[in-house]
C-alpha positions as CSV (number, residue, x, y, z in Angstrom):
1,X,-44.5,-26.0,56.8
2,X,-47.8,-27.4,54.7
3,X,-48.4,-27.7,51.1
4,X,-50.7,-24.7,51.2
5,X,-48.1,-22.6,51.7
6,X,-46.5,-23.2,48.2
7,X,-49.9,-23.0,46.3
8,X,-52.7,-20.5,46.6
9,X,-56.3,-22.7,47.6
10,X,-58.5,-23.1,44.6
11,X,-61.8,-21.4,44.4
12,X,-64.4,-23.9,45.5
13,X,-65.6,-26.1,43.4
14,X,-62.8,-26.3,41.5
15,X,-62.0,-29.3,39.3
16,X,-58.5,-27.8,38.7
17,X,-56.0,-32.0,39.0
18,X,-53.3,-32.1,41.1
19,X,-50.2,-32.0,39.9
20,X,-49.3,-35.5,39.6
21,X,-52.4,-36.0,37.4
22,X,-52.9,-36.4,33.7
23,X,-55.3,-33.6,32.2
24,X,-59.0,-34.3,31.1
25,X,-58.5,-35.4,28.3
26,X,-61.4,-33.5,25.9
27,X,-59.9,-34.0,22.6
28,X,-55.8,-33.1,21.0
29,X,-56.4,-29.4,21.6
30,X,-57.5,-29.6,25.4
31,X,-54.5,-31.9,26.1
32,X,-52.2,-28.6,25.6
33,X,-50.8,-27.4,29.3
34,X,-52.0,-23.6,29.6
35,X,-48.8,-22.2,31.5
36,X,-50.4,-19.4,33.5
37,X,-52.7,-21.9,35.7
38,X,-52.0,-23.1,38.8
39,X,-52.5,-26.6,40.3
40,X,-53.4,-27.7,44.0
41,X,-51.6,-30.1,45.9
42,X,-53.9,-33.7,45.9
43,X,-56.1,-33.8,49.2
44,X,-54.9,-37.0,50.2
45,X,-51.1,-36.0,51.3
46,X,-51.0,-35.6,54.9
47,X,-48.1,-34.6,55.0
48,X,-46.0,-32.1,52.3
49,X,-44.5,-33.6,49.5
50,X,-40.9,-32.6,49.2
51,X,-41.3,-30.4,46.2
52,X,-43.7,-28.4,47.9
53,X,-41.3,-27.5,50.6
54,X,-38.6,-26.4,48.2
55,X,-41.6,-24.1,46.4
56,X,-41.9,-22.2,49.7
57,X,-38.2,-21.6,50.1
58,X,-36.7,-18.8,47.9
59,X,-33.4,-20.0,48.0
60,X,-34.4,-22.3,45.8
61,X,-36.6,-21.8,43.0
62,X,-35.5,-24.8,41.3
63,X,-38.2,-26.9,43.6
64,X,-41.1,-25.4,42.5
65,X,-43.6,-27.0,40.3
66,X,-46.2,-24.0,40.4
67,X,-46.4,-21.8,37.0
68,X,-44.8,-18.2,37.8
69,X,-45.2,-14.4,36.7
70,X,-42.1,-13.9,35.5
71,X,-43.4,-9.9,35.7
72,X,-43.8,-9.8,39.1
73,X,-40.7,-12.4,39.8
74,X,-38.9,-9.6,38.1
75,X,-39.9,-6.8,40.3
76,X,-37.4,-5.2,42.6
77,X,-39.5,-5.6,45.5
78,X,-39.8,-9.2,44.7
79,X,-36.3,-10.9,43.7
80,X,-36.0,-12.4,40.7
81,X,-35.0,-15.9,43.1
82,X,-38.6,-16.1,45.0
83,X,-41.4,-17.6,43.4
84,X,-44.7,-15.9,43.1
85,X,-47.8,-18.2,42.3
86,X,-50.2,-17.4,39.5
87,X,-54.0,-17.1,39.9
88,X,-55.7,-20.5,39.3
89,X,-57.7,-20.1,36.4
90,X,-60.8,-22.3,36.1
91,X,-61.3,-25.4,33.9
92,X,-62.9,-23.6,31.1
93,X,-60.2,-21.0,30.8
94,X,-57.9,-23.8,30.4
95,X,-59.2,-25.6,27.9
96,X,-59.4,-22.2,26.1
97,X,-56.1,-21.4,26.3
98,X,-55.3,-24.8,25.3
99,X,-57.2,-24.8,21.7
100,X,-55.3,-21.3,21.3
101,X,-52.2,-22.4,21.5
102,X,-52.2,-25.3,19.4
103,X,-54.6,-22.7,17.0
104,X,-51.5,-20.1,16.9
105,X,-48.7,-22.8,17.0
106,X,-50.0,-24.4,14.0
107,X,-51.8,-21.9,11.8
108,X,-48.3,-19.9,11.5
109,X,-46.8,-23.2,11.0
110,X,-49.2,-23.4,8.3
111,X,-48.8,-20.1,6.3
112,X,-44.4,-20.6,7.0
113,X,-44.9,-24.0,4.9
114,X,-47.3,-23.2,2.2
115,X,-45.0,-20.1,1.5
116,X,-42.1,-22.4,1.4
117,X,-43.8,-24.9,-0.5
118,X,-45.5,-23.2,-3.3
119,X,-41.9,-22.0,-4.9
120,X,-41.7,-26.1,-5.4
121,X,-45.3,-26.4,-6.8
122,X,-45.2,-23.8,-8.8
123,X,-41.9,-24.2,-10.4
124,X,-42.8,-26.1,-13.1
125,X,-44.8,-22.3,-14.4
126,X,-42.4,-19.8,-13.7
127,X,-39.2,-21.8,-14.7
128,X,-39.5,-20.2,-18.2
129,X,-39.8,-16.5,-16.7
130,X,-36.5,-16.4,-15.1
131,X,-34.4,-19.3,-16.9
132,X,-33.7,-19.3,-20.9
133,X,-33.2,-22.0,-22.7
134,X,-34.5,-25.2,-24.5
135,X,-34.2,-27.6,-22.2
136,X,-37.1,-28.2,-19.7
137,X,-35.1,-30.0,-17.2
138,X,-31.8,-27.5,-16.9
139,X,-35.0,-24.9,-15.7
140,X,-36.4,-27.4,-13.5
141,X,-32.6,-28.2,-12.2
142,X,-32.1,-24.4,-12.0
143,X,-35.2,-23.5,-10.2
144,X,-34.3,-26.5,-7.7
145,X,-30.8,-25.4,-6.9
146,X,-32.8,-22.0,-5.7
147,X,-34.7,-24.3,-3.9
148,X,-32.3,-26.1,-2.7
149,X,-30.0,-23.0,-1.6
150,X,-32.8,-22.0,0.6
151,X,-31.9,-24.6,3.1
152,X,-28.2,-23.7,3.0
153,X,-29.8,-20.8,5.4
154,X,-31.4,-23.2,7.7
155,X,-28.4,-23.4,9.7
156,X,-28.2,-19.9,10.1
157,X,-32.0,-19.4,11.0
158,X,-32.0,-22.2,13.4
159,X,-29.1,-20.9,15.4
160,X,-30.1,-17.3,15.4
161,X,-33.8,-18.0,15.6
162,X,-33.1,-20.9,17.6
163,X,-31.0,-19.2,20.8
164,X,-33.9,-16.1,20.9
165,X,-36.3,-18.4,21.4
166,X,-34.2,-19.9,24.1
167,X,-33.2,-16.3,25.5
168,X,-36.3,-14.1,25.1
169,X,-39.1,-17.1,24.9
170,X,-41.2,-19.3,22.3
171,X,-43.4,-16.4,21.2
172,X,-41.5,-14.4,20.3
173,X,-39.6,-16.2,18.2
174,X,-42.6,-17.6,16.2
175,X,-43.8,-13.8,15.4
176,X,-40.5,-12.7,13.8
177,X,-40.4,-16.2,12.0
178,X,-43.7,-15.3,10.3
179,X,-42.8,-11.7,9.7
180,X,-39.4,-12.9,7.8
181,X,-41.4,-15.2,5.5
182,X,-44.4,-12.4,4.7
183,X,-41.5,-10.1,3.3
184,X,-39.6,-13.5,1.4
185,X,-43.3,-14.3,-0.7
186,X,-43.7,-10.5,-0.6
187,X,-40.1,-10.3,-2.6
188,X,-41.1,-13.6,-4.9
189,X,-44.4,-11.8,-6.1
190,X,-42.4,-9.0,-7.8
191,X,-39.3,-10.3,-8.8
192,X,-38.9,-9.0,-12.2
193,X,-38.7,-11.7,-15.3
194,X,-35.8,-12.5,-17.6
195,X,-36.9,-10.2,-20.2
196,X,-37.3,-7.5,-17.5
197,X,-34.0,-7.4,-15.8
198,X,-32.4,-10.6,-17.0
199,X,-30.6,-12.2,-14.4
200,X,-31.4,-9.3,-11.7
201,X,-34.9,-11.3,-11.4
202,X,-33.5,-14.8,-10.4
203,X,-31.3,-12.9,-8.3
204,X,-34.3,-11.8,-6.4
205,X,-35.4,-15.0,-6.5
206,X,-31.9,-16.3,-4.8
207,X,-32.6,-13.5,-2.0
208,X,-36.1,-13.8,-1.4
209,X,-34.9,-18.2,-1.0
210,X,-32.2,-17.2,1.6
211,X,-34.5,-15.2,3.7
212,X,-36.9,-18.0,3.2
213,X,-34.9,-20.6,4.4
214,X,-33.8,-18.6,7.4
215,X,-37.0,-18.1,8.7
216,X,-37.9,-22.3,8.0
217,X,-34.6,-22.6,10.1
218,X,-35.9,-21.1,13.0
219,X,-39.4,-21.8,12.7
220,X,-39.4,-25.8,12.7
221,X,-37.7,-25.4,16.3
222,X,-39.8,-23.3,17.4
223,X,-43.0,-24.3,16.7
224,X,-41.9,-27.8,17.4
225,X,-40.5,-26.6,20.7
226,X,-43.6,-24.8,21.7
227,X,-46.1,-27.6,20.9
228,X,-44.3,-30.0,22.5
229,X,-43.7,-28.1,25.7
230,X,-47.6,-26.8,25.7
231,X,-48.8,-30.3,25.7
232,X,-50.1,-32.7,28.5
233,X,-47.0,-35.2,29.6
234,X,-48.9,-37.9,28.3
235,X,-49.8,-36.5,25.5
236,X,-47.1,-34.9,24.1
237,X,-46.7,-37.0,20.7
238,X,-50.2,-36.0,19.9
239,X,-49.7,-32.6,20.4
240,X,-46.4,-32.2,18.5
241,X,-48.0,-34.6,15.6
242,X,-49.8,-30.6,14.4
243,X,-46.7,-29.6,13.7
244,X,-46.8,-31.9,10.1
245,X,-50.3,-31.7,9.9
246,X,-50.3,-28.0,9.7
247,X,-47.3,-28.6,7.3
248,X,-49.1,-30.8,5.1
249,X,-51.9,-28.6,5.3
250,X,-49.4,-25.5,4.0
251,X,-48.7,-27.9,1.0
252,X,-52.5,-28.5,0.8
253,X,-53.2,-25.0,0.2
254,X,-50.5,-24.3,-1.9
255,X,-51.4,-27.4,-4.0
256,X,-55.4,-26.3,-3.7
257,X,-55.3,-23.0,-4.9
258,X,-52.7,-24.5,-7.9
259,X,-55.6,-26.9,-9.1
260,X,-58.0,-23.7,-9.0
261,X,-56.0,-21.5,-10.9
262,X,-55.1,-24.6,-13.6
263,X,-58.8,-24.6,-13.6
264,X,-59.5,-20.7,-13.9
265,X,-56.5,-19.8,-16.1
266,X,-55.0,-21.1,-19.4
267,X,-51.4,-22.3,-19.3
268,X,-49.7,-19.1,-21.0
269,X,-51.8,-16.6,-18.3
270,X,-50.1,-18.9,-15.2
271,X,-46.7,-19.1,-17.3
272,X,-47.1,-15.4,-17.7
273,X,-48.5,-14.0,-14.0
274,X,-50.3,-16.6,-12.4
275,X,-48.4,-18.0,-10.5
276,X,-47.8,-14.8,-8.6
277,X,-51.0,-15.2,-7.1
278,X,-50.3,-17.5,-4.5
279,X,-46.9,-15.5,-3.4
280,X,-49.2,-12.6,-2.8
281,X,-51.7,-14.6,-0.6
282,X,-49.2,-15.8,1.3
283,X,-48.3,-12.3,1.9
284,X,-51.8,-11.6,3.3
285,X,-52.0,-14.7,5.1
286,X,-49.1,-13.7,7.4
287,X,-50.3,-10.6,8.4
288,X,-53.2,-12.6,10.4
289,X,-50.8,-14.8,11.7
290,X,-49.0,-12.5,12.9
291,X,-51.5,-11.0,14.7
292,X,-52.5,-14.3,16.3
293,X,-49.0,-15.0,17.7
294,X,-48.6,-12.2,19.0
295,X,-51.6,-13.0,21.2
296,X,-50.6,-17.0,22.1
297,X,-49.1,-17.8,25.9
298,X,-45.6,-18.8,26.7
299,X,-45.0,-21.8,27.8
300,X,-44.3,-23.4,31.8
301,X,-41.1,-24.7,31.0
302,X,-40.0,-21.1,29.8
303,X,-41.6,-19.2,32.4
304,X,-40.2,-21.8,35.1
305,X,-36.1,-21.0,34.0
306,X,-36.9,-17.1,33.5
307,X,-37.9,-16.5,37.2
308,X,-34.1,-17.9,37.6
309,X,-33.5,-14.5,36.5
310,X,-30.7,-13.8,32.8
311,X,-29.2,-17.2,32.1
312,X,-26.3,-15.7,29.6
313,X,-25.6,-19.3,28.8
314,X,-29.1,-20.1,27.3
315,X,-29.6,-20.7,24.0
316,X,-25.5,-20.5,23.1
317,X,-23.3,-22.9,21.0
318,X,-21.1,-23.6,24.0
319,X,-24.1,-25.3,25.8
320,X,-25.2,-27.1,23.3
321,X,-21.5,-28.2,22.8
322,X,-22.2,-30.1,26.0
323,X,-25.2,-31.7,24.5
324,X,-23.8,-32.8,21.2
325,X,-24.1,-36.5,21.8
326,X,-28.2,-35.5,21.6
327,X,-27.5,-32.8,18.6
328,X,-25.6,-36.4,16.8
329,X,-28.8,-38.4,17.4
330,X,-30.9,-35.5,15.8
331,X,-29.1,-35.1,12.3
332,X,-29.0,-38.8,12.7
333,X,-32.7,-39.7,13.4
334,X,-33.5,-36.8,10.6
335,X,-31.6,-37.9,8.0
336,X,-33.8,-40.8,6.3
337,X,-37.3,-39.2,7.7
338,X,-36.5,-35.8,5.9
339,X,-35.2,-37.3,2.5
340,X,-38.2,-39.4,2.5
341,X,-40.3,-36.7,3.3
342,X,-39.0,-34.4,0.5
343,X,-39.1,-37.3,-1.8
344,X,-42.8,-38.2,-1.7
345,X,-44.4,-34.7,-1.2
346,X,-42.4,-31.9,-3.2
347,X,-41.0,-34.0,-5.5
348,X,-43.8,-36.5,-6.2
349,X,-45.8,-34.4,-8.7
350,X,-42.3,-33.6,-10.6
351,X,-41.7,-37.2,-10.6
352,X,-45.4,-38.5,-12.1
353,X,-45.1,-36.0,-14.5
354,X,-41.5,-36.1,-15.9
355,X,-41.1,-39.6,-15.4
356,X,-44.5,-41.2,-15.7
357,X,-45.6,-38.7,-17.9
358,X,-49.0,-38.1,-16.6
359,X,-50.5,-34.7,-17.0
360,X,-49.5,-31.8,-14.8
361,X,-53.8,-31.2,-14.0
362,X,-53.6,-35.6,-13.1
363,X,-50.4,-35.1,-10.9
364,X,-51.4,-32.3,-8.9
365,X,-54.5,-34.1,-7.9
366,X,-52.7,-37.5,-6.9
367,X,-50.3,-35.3,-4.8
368,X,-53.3,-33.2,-2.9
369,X,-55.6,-36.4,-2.4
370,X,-52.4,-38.2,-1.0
371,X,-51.1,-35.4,1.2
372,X,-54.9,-34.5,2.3
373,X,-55.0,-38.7,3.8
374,X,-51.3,-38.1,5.4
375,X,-52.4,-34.8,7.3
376,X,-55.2,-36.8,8.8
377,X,-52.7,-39.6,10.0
378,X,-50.3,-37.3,11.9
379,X,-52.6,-37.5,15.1
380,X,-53.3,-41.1,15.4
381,X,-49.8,-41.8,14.8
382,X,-48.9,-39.2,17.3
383,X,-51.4,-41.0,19.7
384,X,-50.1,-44.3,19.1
385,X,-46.6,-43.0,20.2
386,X,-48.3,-41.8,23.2
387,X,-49.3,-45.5,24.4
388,X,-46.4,-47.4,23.2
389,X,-43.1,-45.6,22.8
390,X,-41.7,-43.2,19.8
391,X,-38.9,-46.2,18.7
392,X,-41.5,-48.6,17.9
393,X,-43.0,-46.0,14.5
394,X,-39.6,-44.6,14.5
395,X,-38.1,-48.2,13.4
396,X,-41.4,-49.4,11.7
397,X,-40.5,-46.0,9.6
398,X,-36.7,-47.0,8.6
399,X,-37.4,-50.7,7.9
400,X,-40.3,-49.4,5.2
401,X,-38.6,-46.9,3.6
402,X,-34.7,-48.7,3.4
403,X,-37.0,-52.0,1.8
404,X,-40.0,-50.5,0.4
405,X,-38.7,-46.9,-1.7
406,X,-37.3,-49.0,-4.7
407,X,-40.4,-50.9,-5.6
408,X,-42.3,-48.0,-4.9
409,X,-40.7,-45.6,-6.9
410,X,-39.9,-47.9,-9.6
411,X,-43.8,-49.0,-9.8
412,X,-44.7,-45.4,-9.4
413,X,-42.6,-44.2,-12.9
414,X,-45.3,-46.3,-14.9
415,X,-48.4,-45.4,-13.4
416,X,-49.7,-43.2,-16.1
417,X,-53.3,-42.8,-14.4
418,X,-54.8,-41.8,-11.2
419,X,-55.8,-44.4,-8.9
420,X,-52.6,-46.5,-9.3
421,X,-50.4,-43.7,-8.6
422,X,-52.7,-42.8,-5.7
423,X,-52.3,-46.0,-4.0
424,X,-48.7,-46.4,-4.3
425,X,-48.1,-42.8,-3.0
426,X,-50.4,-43.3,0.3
427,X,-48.5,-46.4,0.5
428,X,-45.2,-43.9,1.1
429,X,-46.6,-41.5,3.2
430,X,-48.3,-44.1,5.4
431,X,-44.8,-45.1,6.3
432,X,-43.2,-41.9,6.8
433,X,-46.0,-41.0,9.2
434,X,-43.6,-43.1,11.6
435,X,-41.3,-40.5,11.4
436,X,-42.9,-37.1,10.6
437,X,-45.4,-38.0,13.3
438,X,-43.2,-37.7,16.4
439,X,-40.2,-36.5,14.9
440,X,-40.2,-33.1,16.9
441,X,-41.5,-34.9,19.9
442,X,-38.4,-37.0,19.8
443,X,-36.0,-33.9,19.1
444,X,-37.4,-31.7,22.1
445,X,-37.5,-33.9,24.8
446,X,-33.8,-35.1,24.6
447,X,-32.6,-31.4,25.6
448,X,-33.4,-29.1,28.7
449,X,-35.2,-26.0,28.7
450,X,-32.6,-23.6,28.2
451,X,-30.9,-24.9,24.9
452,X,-34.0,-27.0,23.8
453,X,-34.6,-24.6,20.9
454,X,-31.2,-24.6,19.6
455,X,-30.8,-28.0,19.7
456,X,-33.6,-29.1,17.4
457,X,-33.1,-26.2,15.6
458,X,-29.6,-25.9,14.5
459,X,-29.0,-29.9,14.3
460,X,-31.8,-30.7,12.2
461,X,-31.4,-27.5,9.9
462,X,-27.9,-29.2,8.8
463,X,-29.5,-32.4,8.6
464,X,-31.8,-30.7,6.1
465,X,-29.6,-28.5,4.3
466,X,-27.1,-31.3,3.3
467,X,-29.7,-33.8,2.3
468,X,-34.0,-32.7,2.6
469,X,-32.9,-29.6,0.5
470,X,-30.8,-31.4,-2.1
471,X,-33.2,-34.5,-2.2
472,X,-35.0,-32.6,-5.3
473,X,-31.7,-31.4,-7.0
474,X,-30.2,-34.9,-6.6
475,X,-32.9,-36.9,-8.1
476,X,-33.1,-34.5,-10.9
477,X,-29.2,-35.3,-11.5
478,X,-29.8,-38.8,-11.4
479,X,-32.5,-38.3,-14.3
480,X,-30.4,-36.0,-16.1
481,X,-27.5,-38.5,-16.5
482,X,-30.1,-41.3,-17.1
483,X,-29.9,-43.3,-13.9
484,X,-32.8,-42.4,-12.3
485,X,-32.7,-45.3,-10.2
486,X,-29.6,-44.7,-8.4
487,X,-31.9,-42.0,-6.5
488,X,-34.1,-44.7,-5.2
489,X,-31.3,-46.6,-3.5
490,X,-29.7,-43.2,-2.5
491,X,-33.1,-42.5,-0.2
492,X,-33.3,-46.3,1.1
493,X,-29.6,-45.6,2.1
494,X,-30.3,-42.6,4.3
495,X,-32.9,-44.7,5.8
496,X,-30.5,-47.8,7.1
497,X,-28.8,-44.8,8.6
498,X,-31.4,-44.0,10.8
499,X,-32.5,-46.9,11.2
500,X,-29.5,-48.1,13.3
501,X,-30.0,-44.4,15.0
502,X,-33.5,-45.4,15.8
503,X,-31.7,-49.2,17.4
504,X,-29.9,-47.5,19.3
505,X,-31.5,-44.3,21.3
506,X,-33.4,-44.9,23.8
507,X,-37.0,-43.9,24.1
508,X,-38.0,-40.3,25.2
509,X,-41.8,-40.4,26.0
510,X,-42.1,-40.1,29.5
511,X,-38.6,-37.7,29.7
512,X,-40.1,-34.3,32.2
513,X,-39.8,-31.0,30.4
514,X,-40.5,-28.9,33.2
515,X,-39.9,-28.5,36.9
516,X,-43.6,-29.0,37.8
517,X,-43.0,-32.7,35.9
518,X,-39.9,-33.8,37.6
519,X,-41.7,-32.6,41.0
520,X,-44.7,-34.7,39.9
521,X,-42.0,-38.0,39.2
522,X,-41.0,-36.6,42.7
523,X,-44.2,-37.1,44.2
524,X,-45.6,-39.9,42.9
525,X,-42.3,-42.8,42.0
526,X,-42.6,-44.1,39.0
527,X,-44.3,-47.5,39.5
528,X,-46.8,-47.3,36.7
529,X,-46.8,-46.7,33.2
530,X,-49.0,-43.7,32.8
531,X,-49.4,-40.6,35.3
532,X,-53.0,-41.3,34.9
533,X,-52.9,-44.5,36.5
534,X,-51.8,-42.7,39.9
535,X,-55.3,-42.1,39.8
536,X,-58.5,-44.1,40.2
537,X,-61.8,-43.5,38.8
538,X,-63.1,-41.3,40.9
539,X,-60.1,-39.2,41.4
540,X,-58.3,-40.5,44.5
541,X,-54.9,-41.7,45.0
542,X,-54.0,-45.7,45.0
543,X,-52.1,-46.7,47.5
544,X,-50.3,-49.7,46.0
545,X,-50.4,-49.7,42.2
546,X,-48.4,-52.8,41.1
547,X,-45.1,-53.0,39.7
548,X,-45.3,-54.1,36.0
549,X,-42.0,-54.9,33.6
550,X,-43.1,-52.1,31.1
551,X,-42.6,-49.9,34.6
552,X,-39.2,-50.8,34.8
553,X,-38.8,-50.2,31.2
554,X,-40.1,-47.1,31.2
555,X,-38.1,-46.3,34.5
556,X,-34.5,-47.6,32.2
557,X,-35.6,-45.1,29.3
558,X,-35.7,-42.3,31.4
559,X,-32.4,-43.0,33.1
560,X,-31.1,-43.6,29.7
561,X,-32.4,-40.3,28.4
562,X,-31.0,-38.5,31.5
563,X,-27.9,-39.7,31.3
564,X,-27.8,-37.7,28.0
565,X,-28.7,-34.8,29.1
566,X,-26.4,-35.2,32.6
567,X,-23.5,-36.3,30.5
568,X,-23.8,-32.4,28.5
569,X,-24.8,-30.6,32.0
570,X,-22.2,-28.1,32.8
C-alpha cells in the first residue's frame, strides 16, 4: 500500500509542504493552518510512513493526518468511520483563508471586549443616572459591583458556550457569542434612568451585565480555542497573542470614541445621554461581525474528531472531570495574570483620577497611549514564546508583578501629570505582556480536542469571576476604608500564586493539537527543536540532524504535558 493512496496528488506545480513541514512563514496572519487544504506526502519517503497506512484503512480514522469533509464523511454512502480527502487548495488560497480567520477570530473578539469594556470607561458618567446619592465613590462602588456581577456569569457562559463549541464546532460558537453581546449593549443603551423608573433602570443594567458576562464566558474560550488551533505548530503563541491585542484594541475603541465625545460634548450632555452612544455602536458593530463569522472556516482539529462521528462525551463536565489536574493549573496560571490585567487597564484611569487626582480628559489619554503600546507588544511577545518556551515570559510575568506592583502603584497615586504616569503604566503592562501574551496558548494546548473548549472556558471563567471581576470592587473597598495600599499587596499576592504555578507546569509549545501533528511527530522523531529544521534550504529532508540538549528538553516537556492529558483520558 503507498502513500498516494492516503492523499490525492497535488496539481503540478504545487508548492503545497509536506506534512511534517513548518508553513511559509509570510507574516502572523499566513501562519494560521487553513483546515480544508490538503498536504502531500514529502517526495523523499520511499517507502510509506506509518500514518499514511492507517489514513488508507477505515477502521481506523484515528491515523489520518489529511483534513476531512465532515459532509461527505457523514453521508450514508460513505460511513461516518472512512476518511474522505479534501481538494488541495493552492498556496494563495491558503494564505487567504489564513488572514480570514485570524480577521474573523479577532475582529469579533474585538467588538465582545469593547462592549464589555466601555460599561467600565464610562462609568464614571452614567453613575449619577442610575445611583442617588452624595457620595461619588458609593456610585462608583455601586456601578462596579454591576460590573463585577457580570463575571459571576462567566462560569455559566463558559460551560454552556464552552461544551457547544466542543459539540457543534468553533464557529459556531463565536456567532452566538457575538449575537448575545449585540442584544446586552442593545439593552444598556435604553435602560431607563433613576428619575425614569427608579431602580427598574439599574435593574436593566444588572440584566443587560449578566447576559454580558455570559457571552465573555464563552467567548474567551472560544476565540482563544480557535486561534490557537488555526495556527501553524510553530507558531501558535503568535497567533493566539491576537486574542489580547484585539482585546486591547476593544478597550482602545471604547477609550477612543470616549476622548472624542469629552471633546465634542460638555460634561452634563455625556452625564445626561452621551454616554449612550458608544452602547449603541456597539450594537452596530456586531451586526458586521456577525456576518463575518458566520463566513470563517472550522478548524482541522474539529473537523479531524467529527468524522469520528457524535462523541456524546464531548464537551461534558464528566470529561473534563478527568482533566481537572489541567483545569487546576488554569485557575492557577490565571489567577495573578487576570488581577494584574484588570488592575492596570480598567482600573487605571479610576485610579489616576480618584487617587492621583488628575483630570478625567489627562487620565483617559495616559490609559489609551499606554494600552495602544501594549496591543503592539502582544505579537512579539507571542513570538518570543514561539522560540524559547511559554514558562520563561510566564515566570518573567510573576516575578514583575509579585516585586514590582507596590512601587508602581504607590509612585503612580502621585503622578499628577502625563508623562510620569505614562511611564510608570507602560512599565505594568510591559510585564503583564508575559502573561496576556500566551495565556490562551498555554490554556488550549494542555487539553485534547474534544473538551479543549470547556476546559479553558469554564476554568478560567471561575478564575475570573472570583478575582479579575472583583479586582475593581476590591480596590475601591480598600480606598473606601482608607487603606488603599493593602490592594497593592493583595495583587502581588495573586502573583506569588502563580508564580509557583508557572515553577511547576511544564512547558506546552511543541504539545500536537491535531492528528495531522502527532502523525507529523510520527513521521519525523523528534530530534530537533523546530519542525522547520527537518528541512533544509532548499526543501529536502536531512538525513541526520543532530541531537541537541534543548531536543531532549523539548522531548521531556511533551512527555510531561502528555502525561496530563493521559492521566484524564478515559
Amino acid at each position: 500500500m503507498s502513500s498516494s493512496a492516503a492523499t490525492p496528488t497535488p496539481p503540478t506545480g504545487s508548492s503545497t509542504p509536506p506534512p511534517h513541514a513548518a508553513p511559509p512563514a509570510e507574516g502572523a496572519a499566513d501562519d494560521l493552518q487553513a483546515p480544508p487544504a490538503t498536504q502531500p506526502p514529502p517526495a523523499t519517503h520511499a517507502s510509506p510512513a506509518p500514518h499514511a497506512v492507517r489514513a488508507a484503512e477505515p477502521a481506523n480514522p484515528a491515523g489520518t493526518a489529511n483534513p476531512v469533509d465532515p459532509v461527505s464523511s457523514a453521508n450514508p454512502a460513505n460511513p461516518a468511520n472512512s476518511v474522505t480527502a479534501a481538494k488541495p487548495v493552492d498556496a494563495a488560497e491558503e494564505r487567504r483563508q489564513r488572514r480570514f480567520a485570524l480577521i474573523g477570530g479577532s475582529l469579533g473578539n474585538l467588538v465582545e471586549w469593547y462592549d464589555w469594556f466601555i460599561y467600565a470607561s464610562f462609568a464614571i458618567y452614567f453613575a449619577d443616572s442610575f445611583f442617588p446619592g452624595d457620595n461619588p465613590t458609593t456610585k462608583l462602588m455601586n456601578t462596579a459591583g454591576i460590573f463585577a456581577v457580570g463575571f459571576l456569569m462567566r462560569p455559566v457562559g463558559g460551560w454552556v458556550l464552552g461544551r457547544a463549541a466542543d459539540r457543534n464546532g468553533r464557529k459556531s460558537a463565536l456567532t452566538l457569542t457575538v449575537t448575545m453581546m449585540s442584544v446586552a449593549a442593545l439593552l444598556i443603551a435604553v435602560a431607563p434612568t433613576y428619575d425614569q423608573a427608579g431602580y427598574g433602570g439599574a435593574l436593566v443594567l444588572l440584566l443587560a451585565r449578566l447576559l454580558q458576562g455570559m457571552s465573555i464566558g464563552g467567548e474567551y474560550a472560544a476565540s482563544a480555542t480557535y486561534l490557537t488551533e488555526a495556527s501553524a505548530r510553530h507558531r501558535r503563541g503568535l497567533g493566539s497573542s491576537f486574542q489580547y491585542v484585539s482585546m486591547t484594541c476593544g478597550q482602545l475603541l471604547g477609550l477612543g470614541i470616549l476622548i472624542t465625545l469629552q471633546h465634542t460634548l460638555t460634561k452634563g450632555q455625556l452625564e445626561s445621554w452621551g454616554w449612550r452612544i458608544p452602547f449603541l455602536l456597539g450594537t452596530v458593530f456586531a451586526v458586521v461581525v456577525y456576518w463575518l463569522r458566520r463566513r470563517l472556516t472550522e478548524t482541522q482539529a474539529f473537523q479531524e474528531k467529527s468524522v469520528d462521528g457524535p462523541d456524546d462525551g464531548a464537551g461534558t463536565l464528566r470529561v473534563l472531570w478527568q482533566h481537572r489536574r489541567q483545569a487546576g493549573l488554569v485557575m492557577a496560571l490565571t489567577l495573578g495574570g487576570t488581577v494584574a490585567y484588570y488592575t492596570y487597564t480598567t482600573y487605571l484611569t479610576k485610579y489616576l483620577i480618584g487617587s492621583a487626582g488628575m483630570p478625567k480628559n489627562t487620565a483617559t489619554l495616559v490609559s489609551f497611549t499606554a494600552l495602544a503600546v501594549f496591543a503592539v507588544l502582544q505579537p512579539f511577545a507571542g513570538a518570543l514564546s514561539d522560540r524559547i518556551g511559554r514558562r520563561p515570559l510566564l515566570i518573567t510575568f510573576a516575578v514583575g508583578c509579585t516585586v514590582g506592583t507596590y512601587p508602581i502603584m504607590t509612585a503612580l497615586g502621585s503622578a499628577s501629570s502625563y508623562w510620569p504616569a505614562l511611564g510608570l503604566s507602560l512599565i505594568a503592562l510591559v510585564v503583564v505582556t508575559g502573561y496576556t501574551s500566551i495565556n490562551a496558548a498555554v490554556k488550549a494546548e494542555l487539553f485534547p480536542t474534544r473538551v479543549r473548549a470547556l476546559g479553558v472556558a469554564l476554568p478560567y471563567a471561575i478564575a475570573n469571576a472570583l478575582f479579575g471581576g472583583t479586582a475593581e470592587y476590591v480596590a475601591l473597598w480598600f480606598k473606601n476604608s482608607g487603606h488603599e495600599s493593602m490592594f497593592f499587596w493583595y495583587v502581588s499576592g495573586c502573583a506569588l500564586v502563580s508564580l509557583v504555578t508557572y515553577l511547576l507546569m511544564p512547558d506546552t509549545r511543541n504539545v500536537a493539537l491535531s492528528r495531522a501533528e502527532e502523525a507529523a511527530d510520527d513521521a519525523a522523531p523528534a530530534e530537533t527543536s523546530h519542525p522547520a529544521d527537518a528541512l533544509a534550504p532548499g526543501g529536502a529532508a536531512t538525513t541526520a540532524p543532530p541531537t541537541t540538549e534543548a531536543a531532549t528538553a523539548e522531548a521531556k516537556a511533551k512527555a510531561e504535558v502528555g502525561g496530563l492529558r493521559s492521566a484524564g483520558a478515559p
